[in-house]
C-alpha positions as a Python dict, from the first residue, in 0.01 Angstrom:
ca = {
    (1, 'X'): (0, 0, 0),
    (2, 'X'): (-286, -323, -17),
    (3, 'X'): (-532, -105, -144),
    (4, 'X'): (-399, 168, -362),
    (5, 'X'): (-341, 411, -58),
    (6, 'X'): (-7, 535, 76),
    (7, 'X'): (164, 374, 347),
    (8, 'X'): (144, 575, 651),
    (9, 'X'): (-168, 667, 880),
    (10, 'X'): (-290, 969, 681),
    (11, 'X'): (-376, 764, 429),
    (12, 'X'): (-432, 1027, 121),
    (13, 'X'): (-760, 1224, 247),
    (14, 'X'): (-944, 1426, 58),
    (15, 'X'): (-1066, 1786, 163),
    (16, 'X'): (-1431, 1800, 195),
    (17, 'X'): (-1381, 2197, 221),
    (18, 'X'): (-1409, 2218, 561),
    (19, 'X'): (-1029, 2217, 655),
    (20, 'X'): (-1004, 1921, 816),
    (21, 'X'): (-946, 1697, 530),
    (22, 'X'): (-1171, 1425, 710),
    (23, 'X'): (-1442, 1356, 465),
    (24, 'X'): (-1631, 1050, 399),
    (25, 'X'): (-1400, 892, 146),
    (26, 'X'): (-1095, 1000, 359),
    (27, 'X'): (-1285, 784, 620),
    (28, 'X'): (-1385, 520, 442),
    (29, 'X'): (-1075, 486, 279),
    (30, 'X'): (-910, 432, 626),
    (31, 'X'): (-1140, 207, 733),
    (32, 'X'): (-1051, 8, 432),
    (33, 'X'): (-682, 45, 511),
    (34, 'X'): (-757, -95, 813),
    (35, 'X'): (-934, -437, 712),
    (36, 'X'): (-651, -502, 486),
    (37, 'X'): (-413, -466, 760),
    (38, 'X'): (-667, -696, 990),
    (39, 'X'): (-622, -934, 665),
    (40, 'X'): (-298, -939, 611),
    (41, 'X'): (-221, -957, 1035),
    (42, 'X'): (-436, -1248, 1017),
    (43, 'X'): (-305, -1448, 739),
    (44, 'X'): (55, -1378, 910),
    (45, 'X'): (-64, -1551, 1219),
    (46, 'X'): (-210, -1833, 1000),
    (47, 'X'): (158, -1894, 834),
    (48, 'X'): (306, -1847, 1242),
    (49, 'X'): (93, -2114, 1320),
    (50, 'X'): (190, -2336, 1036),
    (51, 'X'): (560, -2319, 1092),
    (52, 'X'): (551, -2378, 1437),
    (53, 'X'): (298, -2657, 1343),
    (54, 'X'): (618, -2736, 1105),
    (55, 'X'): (909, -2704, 1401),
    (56, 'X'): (656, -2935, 1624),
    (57, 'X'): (665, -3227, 1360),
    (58, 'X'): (1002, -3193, 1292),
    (59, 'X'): (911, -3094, 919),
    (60, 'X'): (991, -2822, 656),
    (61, 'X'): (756, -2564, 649),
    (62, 'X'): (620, -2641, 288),
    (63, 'X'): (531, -3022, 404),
    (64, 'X'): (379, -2925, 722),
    (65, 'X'): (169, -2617, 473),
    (66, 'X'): (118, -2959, 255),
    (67, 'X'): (4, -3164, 526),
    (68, 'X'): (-245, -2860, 641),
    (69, 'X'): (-425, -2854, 356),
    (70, 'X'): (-455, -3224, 293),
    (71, 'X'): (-572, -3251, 680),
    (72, 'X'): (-792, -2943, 602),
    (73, 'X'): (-939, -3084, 263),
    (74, 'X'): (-1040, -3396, 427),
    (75, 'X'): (-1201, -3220, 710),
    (76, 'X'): (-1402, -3046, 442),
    (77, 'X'): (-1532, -3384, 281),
    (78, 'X'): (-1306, -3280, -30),
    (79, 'X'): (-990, -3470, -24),
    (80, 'X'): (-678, -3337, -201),
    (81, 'X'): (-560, -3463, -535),
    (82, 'X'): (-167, -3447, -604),
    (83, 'X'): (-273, -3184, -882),
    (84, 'X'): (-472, -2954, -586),
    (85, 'X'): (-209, -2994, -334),
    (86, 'X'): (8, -2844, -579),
    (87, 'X'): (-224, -2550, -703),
    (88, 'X'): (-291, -2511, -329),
    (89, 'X'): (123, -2512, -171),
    (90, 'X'): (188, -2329, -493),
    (91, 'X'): (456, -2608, -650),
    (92, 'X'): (510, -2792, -952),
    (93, 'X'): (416, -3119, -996),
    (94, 'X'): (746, -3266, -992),
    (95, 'X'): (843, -3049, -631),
    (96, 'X'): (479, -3166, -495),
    (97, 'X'): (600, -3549, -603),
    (98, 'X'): (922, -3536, -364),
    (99, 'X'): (737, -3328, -117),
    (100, 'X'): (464, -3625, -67),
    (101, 'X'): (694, -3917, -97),
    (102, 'X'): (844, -3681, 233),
    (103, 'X'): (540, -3677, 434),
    (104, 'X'): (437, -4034, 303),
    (105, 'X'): (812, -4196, 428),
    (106, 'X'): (731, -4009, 740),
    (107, 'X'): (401, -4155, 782),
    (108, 'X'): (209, -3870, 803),
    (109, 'X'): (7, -3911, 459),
    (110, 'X'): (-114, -4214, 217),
    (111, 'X'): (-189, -4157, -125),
    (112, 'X'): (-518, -4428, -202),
    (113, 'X'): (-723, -4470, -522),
    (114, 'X'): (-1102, -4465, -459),
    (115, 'X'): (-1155, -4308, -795),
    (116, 'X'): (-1340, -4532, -1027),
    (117, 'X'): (-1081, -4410, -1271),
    (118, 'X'): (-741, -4575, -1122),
    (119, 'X'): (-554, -4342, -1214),
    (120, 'X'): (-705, -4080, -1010),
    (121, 'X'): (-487, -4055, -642),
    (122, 'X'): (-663, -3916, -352),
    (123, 'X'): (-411, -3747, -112),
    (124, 'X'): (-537, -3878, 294),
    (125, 'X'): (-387, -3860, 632),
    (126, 'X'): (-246, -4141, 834),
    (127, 'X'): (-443, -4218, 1102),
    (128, 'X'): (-111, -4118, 1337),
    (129, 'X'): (-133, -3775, 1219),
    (130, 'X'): (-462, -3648, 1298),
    (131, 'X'): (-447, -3662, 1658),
    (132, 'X'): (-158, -3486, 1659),
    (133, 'X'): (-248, -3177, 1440),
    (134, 'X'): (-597, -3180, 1690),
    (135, 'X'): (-366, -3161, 1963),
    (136, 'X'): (-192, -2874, 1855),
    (137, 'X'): (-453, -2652, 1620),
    (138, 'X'): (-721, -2770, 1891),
    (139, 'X'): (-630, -2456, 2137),
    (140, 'X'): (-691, -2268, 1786),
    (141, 'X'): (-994, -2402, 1670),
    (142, 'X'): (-1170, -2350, 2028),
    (143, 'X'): (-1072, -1995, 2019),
    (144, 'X'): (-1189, -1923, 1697),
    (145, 'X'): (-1506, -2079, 1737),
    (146, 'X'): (-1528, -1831, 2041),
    (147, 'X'): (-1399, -1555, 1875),
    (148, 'X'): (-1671, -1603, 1605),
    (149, 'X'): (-1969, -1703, 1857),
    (150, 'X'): (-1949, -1334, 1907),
    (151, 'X'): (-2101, -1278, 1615),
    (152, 'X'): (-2520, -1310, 1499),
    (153, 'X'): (-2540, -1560, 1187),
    (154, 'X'): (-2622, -1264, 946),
    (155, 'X'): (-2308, -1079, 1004),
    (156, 'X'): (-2104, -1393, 1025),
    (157, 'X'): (-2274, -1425, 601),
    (158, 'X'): (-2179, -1080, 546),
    (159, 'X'): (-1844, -1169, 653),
    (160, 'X'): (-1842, -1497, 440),
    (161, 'X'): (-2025, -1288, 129),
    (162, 'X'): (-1717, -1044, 144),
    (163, 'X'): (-1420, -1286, 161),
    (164, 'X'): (-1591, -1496, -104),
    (165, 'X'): (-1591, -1174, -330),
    (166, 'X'): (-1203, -1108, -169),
    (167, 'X'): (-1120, -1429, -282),
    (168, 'X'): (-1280, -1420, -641),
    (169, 'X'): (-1097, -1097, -667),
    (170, 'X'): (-722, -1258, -591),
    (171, 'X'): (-793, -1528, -829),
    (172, 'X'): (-862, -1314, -1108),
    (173, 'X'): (-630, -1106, -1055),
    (174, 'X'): (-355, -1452, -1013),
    (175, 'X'): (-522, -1584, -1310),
    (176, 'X'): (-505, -1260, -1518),
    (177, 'X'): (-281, -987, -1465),
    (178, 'X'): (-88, -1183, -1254),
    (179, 'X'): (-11, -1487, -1468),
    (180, 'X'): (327, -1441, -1572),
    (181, 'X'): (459, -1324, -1228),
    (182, 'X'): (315, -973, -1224),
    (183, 'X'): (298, -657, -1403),
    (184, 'X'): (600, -530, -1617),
    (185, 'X'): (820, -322, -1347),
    (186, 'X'): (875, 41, -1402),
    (187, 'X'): (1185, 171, -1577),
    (188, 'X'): (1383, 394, -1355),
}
C-alpha cells in the first residue's frame, strides 16, 4: 500500500499481451514494492533497537529516541538544539522541555551554551552515557559497517543519491500535503 500498489503479492500487473501479465512495469512495479517493504522492515528494526536501547536504560521509549538523536547529532559534528530535538522526536516544545529535564535529572544529557548568542542551548551527552550507548549499538554499528563493506563506493552513492531524494520526498510531502495531519478522509 507504500507505493500506490495493492497489498498482496500480485501487485496490480499489467498485461503486456502475452498472457502472462508479467510485463516490465508489472516487474518493476514489484521490485518497487519490494524496496519499500526492505524500507519499512528496516526502519522497524531501527525503532526495535531503540526501545530495547530504552528497556536497557531503564527509560521511556521517547527519551531513549531523544537521547539517540542527541548522541547521534553529536557524532555527526552537529549538536542538537532543544528546537531540533523536538522537530526530530516529533514533540512540542513544552513535551521536549519535561522530556530533557528527564534525561538531564538522570544524567544522561547537559544542556551548555557555546553559542555566542546566550540564549542559544546546545543539547550534549554526559560523559556517563556514551560508553554505554557504544556498548550496546556497538554490535550494530560493526555489522553495518560489514553489511555495507559489501558494497563498491559508487553503488554505496547511488544508494545515498536515492534516500536523499526518498527523504526530500517525505519532507515535502510532511511539509505540504501532510501539514495538517493528512489528507481529508473519504466519506463512506
Amino acid at each position: 500500500m507504500a507505493n500506490g500498489h495493492g497489498a498482496d503479492g500480485d501487485r496490480d500487473r499489467e498485461s503486456d499481451g502475452s498472457g502472462n501479465g508479467d510485463n516490465t512495469a508489472g516487474r518493476e512495479a514489484v521490485r518497487v514494492d519490494r524496496v519499500m517493504d526492505g524500507l519499512r522492515a528496516f526502519g522497524a528494526n531501527y525503532t526495535e533497537f531503540t526501545r530495547r536501547f530504552a528497556t536497557w536504560l531503564g527509560l521511556h521509549s521517547t527519551d531513549a529516541a531523544a537521547l539517540v538523536e542527541i548522541l547521534y547529532a553529536e557524532d555527526q559534528g552537529t549538536p542538537l538544539s532543544p528546537a531540533r530535538l523536538s522537530e526530530r522526536v516529533s514533540l512540542s516544545s513544552g513535551a521536549t522541555a519535561i522530556l530533557l529535564k528527564r534525561l538531564e535529572q538522570a544524567g544522561h544529557i547537559v544542556r551548555t551554551r557555546e553559542s555566542a548568542d546566550r540564549r542559544v542551548v546546545t543539547l550534549r551527552s554526559s560523559p556517563d552515557i556514551r560508553p554505554r550507548a557504544i556498548a550496546f549499538f556497538g554490535p550494530y554499528s560493526e555489522r553495518m559497517a560489514e553489511a555495507m563493506a559489501a558494497y563498491s563506493p559508487q553503488e554505496i552513492q547511488h544508494f545515498e543519491n536515492f534516500l536523499g531524494t526518498l527523504r526530500t520526498t517525505m519532507d515535502a510531502l510532511l511539509t505540504h500535503e501532510y501539514e495538517d495531519g493528512g489528507p481529508t478522509p473519504p466519506t463512506p
